[in-house]
C-alpha positions as CSV (number, residue, x, y, z in Angstrom):
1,X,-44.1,-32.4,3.5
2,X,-43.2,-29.2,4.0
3,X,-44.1,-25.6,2.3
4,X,-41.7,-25.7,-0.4
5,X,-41.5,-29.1,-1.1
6,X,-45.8,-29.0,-1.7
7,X,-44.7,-26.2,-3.6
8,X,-42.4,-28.2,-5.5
9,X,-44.6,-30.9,-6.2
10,X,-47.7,-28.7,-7.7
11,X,-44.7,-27.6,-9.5
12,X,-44.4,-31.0,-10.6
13,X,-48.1,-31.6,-11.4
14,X,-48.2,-28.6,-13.4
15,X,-45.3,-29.9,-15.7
16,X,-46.8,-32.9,-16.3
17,X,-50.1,-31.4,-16.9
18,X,-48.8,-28.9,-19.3
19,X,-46.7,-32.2,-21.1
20,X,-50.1,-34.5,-21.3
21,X,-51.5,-31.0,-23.2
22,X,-48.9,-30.9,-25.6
23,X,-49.2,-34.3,-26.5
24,X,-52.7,-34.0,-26.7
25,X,-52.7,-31.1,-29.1
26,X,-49.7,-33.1,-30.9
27,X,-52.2,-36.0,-31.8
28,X,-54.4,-33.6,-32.6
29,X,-52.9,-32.0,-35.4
30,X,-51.1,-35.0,-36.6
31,X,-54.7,-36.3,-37.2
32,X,-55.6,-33.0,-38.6
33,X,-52.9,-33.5,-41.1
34,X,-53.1,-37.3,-41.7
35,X,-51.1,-40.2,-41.7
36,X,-48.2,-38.7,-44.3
37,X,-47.5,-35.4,-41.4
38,X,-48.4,-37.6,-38.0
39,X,-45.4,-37.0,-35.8
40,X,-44.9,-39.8,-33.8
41,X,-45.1,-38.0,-29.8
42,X,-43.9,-40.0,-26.9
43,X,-45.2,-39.2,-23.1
44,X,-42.4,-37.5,-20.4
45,X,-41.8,-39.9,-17.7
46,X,-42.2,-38.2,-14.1
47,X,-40.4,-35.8,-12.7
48,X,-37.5,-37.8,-10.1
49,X,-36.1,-34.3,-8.3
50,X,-38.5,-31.0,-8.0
51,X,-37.3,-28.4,-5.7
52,X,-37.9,-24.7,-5.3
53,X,-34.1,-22.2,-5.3
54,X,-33.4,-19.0,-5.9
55,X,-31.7,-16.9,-8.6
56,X,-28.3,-15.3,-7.3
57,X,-25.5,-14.2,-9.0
58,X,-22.3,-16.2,-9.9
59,X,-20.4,-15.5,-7.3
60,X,-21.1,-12.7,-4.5
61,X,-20.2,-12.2,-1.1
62,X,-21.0,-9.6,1.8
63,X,-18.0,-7.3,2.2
64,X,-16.6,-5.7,5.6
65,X,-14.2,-3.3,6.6
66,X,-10.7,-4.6,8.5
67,X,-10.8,-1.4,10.2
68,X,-13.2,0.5,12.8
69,X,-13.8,4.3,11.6
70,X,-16.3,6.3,10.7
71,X,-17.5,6.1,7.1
72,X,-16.5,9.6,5.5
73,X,-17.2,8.4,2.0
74,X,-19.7,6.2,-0.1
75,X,-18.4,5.8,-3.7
76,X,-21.1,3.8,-5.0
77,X,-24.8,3.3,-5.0
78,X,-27.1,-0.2,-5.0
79,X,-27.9,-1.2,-8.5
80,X,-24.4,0.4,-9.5
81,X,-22.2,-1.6,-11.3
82,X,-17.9,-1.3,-10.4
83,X,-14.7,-3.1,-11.5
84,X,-12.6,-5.4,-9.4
85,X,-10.6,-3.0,-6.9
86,X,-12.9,-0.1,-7.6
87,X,-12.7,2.0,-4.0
88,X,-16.5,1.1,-2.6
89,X,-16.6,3.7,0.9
90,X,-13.6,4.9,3.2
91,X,-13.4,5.6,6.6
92,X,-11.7,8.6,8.4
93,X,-8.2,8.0,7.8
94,X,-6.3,11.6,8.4
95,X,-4.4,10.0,11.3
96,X,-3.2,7.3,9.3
97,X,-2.3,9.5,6.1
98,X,-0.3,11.6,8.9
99,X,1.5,8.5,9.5
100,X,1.8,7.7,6.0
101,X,3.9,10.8,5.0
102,X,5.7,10.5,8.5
103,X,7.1,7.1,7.3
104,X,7.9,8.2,3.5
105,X,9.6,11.1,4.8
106,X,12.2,8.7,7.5
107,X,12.8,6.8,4.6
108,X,13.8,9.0,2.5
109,X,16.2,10.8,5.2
110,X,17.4,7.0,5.7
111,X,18.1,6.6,1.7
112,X,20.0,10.1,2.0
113,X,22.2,9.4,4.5
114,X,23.3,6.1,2.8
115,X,23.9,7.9,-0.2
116,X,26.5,10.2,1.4
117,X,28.0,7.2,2.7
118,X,28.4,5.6,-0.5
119,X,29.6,8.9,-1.9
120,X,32.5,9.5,0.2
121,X,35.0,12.9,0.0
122,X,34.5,15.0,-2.4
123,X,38.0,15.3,-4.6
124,X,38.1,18.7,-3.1
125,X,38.2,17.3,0.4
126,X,40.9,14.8,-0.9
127,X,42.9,17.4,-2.3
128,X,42.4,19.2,0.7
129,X,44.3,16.7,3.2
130,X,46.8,15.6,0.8
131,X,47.7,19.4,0.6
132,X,47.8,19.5,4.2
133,X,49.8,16.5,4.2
134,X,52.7,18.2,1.6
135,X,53.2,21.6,3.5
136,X,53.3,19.7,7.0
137,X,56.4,17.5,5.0
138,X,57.9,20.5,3.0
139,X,57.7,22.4,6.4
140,X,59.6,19.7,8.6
141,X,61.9,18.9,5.6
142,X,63.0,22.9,5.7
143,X,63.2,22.8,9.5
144,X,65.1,20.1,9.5
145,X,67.6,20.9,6.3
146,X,67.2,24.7,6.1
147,X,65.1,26.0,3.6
148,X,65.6,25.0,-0.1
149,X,64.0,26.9,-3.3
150,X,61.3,24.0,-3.2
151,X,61.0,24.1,0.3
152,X,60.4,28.1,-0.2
153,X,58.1,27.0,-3.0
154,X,56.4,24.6,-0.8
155,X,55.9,27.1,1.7
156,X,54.6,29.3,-0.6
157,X,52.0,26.8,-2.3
158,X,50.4,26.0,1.7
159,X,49.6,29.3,1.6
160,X,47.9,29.2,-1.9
161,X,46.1,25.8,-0.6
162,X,44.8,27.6,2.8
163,X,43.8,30.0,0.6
164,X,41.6,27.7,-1.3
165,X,40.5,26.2,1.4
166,X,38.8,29.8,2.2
167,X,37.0,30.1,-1.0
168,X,36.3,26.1,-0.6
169,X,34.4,27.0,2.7
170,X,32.3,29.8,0.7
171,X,31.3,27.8,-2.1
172,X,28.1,26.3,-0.3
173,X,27.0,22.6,0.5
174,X,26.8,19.9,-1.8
175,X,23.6,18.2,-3.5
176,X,24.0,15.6,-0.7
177,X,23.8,17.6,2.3
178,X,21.3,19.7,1.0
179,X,18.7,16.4,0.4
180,X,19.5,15.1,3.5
181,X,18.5,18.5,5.3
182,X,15.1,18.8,3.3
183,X,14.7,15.3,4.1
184,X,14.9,15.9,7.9
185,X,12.2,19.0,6.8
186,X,10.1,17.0,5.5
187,X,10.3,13.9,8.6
188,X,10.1,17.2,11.1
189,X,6.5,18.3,9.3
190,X,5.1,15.0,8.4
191,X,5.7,14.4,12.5
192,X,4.1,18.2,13.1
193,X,0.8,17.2,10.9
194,X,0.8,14.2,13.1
195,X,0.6,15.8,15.8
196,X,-1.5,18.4,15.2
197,X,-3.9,15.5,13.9
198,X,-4.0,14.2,17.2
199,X,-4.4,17.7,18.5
200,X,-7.4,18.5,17.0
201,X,-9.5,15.2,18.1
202,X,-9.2,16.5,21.7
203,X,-9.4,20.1,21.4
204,X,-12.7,20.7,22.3
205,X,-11.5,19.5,25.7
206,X,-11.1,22.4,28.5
207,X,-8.0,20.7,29.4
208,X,-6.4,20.5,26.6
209,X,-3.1,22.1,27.6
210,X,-2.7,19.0,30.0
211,X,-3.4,16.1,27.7
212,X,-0.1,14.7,26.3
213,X,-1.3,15.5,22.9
214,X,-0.5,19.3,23.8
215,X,2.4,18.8,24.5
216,X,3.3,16.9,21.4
217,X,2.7,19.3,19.6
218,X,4.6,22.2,21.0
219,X,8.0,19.2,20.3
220,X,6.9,18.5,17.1
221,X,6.5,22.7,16.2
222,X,10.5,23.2,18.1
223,X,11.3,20.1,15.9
224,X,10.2,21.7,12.6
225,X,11.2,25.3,13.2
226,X,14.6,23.6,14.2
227,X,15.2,21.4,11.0
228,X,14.4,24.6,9.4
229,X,16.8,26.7,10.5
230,X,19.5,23.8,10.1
231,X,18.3,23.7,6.4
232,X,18.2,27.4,5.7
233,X,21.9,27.9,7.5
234,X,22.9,24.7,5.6
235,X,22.2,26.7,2.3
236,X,23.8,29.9,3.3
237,X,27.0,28.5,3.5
238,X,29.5,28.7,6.1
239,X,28.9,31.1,9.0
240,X,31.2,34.7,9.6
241,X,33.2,32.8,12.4
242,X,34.2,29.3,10.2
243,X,35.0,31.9,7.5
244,X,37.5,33.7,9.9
245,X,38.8,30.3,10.9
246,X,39.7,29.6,6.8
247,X,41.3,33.2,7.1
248,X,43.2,32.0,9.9
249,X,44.6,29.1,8.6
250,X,45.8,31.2,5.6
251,X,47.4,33.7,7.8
252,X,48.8,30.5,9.7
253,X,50.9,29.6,6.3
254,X,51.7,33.1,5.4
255,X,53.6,32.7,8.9
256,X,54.9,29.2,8.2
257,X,56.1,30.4,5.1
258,X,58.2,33.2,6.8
259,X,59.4,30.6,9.2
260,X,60.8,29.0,6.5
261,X,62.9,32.2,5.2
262,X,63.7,32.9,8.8
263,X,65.6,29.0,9.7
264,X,64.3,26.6,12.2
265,X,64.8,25.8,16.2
266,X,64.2,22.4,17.4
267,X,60.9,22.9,19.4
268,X,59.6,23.7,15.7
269,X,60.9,20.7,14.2
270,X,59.4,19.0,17.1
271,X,56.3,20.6,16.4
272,X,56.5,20.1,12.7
273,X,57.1,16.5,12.7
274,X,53.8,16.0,15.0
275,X,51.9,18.3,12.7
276,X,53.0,15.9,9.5
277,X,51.8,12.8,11.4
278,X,48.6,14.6,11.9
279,X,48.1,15.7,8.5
280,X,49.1,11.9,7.3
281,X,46.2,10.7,9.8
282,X,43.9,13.0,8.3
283,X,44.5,12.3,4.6
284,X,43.9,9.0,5.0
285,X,41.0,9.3,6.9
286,X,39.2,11.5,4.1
287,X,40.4,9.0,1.6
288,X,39.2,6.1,3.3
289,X,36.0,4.6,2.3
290,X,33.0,3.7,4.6
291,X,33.4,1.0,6.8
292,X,31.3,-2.0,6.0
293,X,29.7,-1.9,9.4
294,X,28.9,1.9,8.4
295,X,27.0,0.8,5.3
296,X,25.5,-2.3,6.6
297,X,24.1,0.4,9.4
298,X,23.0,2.4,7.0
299,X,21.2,-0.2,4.8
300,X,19.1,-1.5,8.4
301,X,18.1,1.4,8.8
302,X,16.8,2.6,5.3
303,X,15.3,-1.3,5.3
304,X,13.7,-0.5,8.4
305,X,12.3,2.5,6.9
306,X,10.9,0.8,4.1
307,X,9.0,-1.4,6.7
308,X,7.6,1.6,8.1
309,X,6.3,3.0,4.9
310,X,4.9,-0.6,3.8
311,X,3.3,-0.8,7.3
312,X,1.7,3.0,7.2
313,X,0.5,2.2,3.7
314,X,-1.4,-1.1,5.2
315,X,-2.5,0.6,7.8
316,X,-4.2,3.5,5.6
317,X,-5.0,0.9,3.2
318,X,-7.6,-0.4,5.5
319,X,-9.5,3.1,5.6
320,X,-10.8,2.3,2.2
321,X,-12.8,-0.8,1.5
322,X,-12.7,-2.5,-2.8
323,X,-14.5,-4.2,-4.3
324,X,-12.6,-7.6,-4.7
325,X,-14.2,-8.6,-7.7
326,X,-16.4,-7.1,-10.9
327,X,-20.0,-7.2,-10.0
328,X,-23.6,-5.1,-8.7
329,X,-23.6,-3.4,-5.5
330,X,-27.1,-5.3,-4.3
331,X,-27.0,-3.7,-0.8
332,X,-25.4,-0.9,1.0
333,X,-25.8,-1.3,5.0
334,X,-24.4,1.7,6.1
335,X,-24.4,5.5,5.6
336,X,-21.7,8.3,5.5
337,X,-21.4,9.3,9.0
338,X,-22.3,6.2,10.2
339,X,-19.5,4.5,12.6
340,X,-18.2,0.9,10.8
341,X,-17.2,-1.6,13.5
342,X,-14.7,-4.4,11.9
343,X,-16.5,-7.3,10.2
344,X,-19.8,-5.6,10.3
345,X,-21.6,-5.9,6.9
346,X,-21.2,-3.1,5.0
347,X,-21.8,-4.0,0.5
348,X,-23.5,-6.6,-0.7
349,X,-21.6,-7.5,-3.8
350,X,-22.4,-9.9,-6.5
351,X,-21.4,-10.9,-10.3
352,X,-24.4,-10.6,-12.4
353,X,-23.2,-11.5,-15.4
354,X,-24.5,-14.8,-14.8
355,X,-26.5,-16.4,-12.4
356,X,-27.0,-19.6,-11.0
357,X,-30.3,-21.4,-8.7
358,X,-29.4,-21.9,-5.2
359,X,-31.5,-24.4,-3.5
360,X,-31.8,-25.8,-0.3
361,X,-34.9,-27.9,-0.8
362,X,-33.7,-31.3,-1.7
363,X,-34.5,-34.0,0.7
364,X,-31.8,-36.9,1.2
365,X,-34.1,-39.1,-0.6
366,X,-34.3,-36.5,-3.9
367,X,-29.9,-35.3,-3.3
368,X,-29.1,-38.6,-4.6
369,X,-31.3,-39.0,-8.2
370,X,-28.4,-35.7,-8.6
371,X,-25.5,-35.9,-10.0
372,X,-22.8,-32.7,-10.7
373,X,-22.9,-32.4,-14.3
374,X,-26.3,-33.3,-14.8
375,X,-29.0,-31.4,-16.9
376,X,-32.2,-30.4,-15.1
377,X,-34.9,-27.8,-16.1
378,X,-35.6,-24.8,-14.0
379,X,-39.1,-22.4,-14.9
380,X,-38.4,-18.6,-12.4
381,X,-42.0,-18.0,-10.9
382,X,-41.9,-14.7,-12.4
383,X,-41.6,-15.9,-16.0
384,X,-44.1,-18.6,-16.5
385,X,-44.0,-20.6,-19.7
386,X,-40.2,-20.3,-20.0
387,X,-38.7,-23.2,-19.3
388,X,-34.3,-22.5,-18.5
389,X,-31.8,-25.4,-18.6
390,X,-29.1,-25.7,-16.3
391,X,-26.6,-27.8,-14.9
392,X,-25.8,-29.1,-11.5
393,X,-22.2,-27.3,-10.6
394,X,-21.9,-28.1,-6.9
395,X,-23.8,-30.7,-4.1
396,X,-23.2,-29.5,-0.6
397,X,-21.4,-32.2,0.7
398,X,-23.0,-31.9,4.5
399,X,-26.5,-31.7,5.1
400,X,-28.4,-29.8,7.2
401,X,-32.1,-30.0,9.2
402,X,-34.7,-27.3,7.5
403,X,-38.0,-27.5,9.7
404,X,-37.6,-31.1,11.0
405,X,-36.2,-32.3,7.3
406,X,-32.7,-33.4,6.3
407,X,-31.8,-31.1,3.4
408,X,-28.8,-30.4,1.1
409,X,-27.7,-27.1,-0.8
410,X,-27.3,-27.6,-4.5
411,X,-25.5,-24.7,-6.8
412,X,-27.4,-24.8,-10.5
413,X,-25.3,-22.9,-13.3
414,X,-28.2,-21.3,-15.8
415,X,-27.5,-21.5,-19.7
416,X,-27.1,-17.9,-20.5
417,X,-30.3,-16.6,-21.9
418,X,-32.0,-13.2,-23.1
419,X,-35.0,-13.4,-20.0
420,X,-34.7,-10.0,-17.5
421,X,-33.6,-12.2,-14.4
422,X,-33.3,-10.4,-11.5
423,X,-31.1,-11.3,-7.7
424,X,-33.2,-13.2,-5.3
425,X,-36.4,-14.3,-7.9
426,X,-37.9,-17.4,-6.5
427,X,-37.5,-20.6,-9.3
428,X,-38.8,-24.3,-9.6
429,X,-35.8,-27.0,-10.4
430,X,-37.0,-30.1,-12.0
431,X,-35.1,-33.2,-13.1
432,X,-36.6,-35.8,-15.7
């Protein structure tokens, strides 16, 4: 017989002793009190199943990190009680949150650019061409017939429309192109913080101006200083020279209109009649929507974004290790500054708010007077006299050999009671 089981069995002894005592003292004062009070007081048989277990909480497990890092943070302490996916320690993560905002930023550049597909022209492009379109007609129709009074009004309206294309050009981008250029900002310095992230690990070196990381960095600062510049002369408008260009095309059909009062050769009908067709072509180009293969581009790639982000947030995700369940924090195995290897313990987590006996001290001859389900009686070393009830909840199926004996695990659920249990207190289990 082994340790525990000798235990187990003065255990046992003790019981019975304690039961022949009560019955003792039972006769006793039914004698004292005579015949009319006598209680009649039958004798426990013997214990069947005595083992020794432990106390341990309902449910608890040893937690790990999915991810090697340094611990930068401890959240919690031992004894401390936290909620399910309460944030327990977290590792250094800045080149993962660098990633993070890299990926947030690309998608929302990708969202931005489908957006101004799905917009199309503005009404002032439209109106645009299809003015284009009417002066190229009106000035091949007067070419060809000699000028009219509408033809002279045409004329005259080309100018007013080149004219508006002028003040078209200086009224500034629209709300699209200006979020797609602060999206490409932000993409340009979530990839400069990047890189300067991996900058700094390696910048104590004495070479760092030949490690690739150097380098990266001085593409990722052009990068950023150049989507600025693009964003700052997207909001200034259009530049001195496509201004002069606007003024050129107005001075263009303050010529054609004077063509018209002057009468036509055929070279310029010519040329009229090719500048229709290319008006045409271009009106219906504005007008036409995005090609399906444009969109469907346009959704991969904002899909592909969203993959990014999901991926960047898993990845950062695994720089911060939760509790998966309510419970105590009954051991802490590592300290802030200490590196965490993936899978090594790190908390030891348990529920408290109930507790069961774990034993593995039944012998194949006691496992099979148990039954799940069954009652048995369980007294914790530390608080003799107080005897707990408790029912069998699980029977480890398989067994195995503890010091040359064949033993099975058995999982004891504890009616809930007032006594100050505590994790790991030693208890006798005991089935009559």
């Amino acid at each position: 017989m082994n340790y525990k089981k000798l235990i187990g069995a003065l255990v046992a002894i003790l019981l019975l002793a304690v039961a022949a005592l009560a019955v003792h003292s039972s006769r006793r004062v039914a004698a004292e009190r005579g015949p009319a009070q006598a209680a009649i007081v039958t004798t426990a048989p013997a214990a069947q199943v005595a083992a020794e277990g432990y106390v341990v909480p309902q449910r608890l497990a040893t937690l790990s990190a999915s991810a090697a890092g340094i611990v930068t943070q401890l959240h919690i302490a031992e004894g401390a009680w936290v909620e399910a996916g309460a944030a327990l320690l977290t590792l250094e993560n800045g080149g993962q949150a660098a990633a993070l905002a890299q990926a947030r930023a690309g998608l929302a550049q990708a969202e931005a650019n489908l957006a101004l597909l799905k917009a199309g022209s503005r009404p002032a492009e439209i109106a645009r061409a299809e003015a284009s379109v009417a002066a190229a007609q009106a000035r091949l129709d007067r070419l060809s017939g000699g000028a009219t009074a509408e033809q002279i009004a045409s004329a005259r309206q080309a100018v007013a429309v080149a004219q508006a294309n002028l003040e078209w050009a200086l009224a500034g981008p629209t709300p699209e192109q200006a979020t797609a250029a602060e999206a490409t900002v932000r993409q340009a310095a979530a990839s400069l913080k990047q890189a300067q992230a991996k900058y700094d690990e390696v910048a104590w070196r004495s070479d760092i101006g030949r490690l690739p990381q150097a380098l990266q960095l001085e593409q990722a600062t052009i990068e950023y200083e150049r989507a600025l510049a693009s964003h700052a002369n997207l909001l200034r408008g259009a530049t001195p020279a496509e201004i002069k260009v606007y003024e050129a095309q107005v001075g263009q059909t303050q010529a054609a209109l004077a063509e018209v009062l002057a009468g036509a050769h055929p070279a310029d009908i010519a040329a009229a009649d090719a500048d229709l067709r290319g008006a045409q072509a271009a009106s219906a180009l504005v007008q036409a929507p995005a090609r399906p293969e444009e969109l469907a581009a346009a959704a991969a790639q904002v899909a592909a974004a969203r993959a990014n982000v999901a991926q960047a947030q898993a990845a950062f995700d695994q720089t911060v290790l939760r509790a998966p369940f309510a419970g105590t924090i009954g051991g802490l195995h590592v300290e802030r500054g200490e590196f965490l290897a993936p899978g090594a313990p790190a908390v030891r987590l348990g529920d408290t708010r109930a507790w069961v006996i774990e034993t593995d001290d039944l012998s194949e001859l006691e496992v099979v007077r148990l039954a799940a389900g069954e009652q048995v009686d369980v007294v914790v070393d530390a608080l003799p006299g107080r005897t707990l009830r408790g029912e069998v909840q699980r029977i480890q199926p398989a067994s195995r050999v503890k010091r040359g004996d064949v033993t099975y695990t058995v999982i004891i659920a504890l009616d809930a009671s007032d006594l100050p249990l505590r994790w790991g207190m030693t208890a006798a289990v005991s089935k009559r």
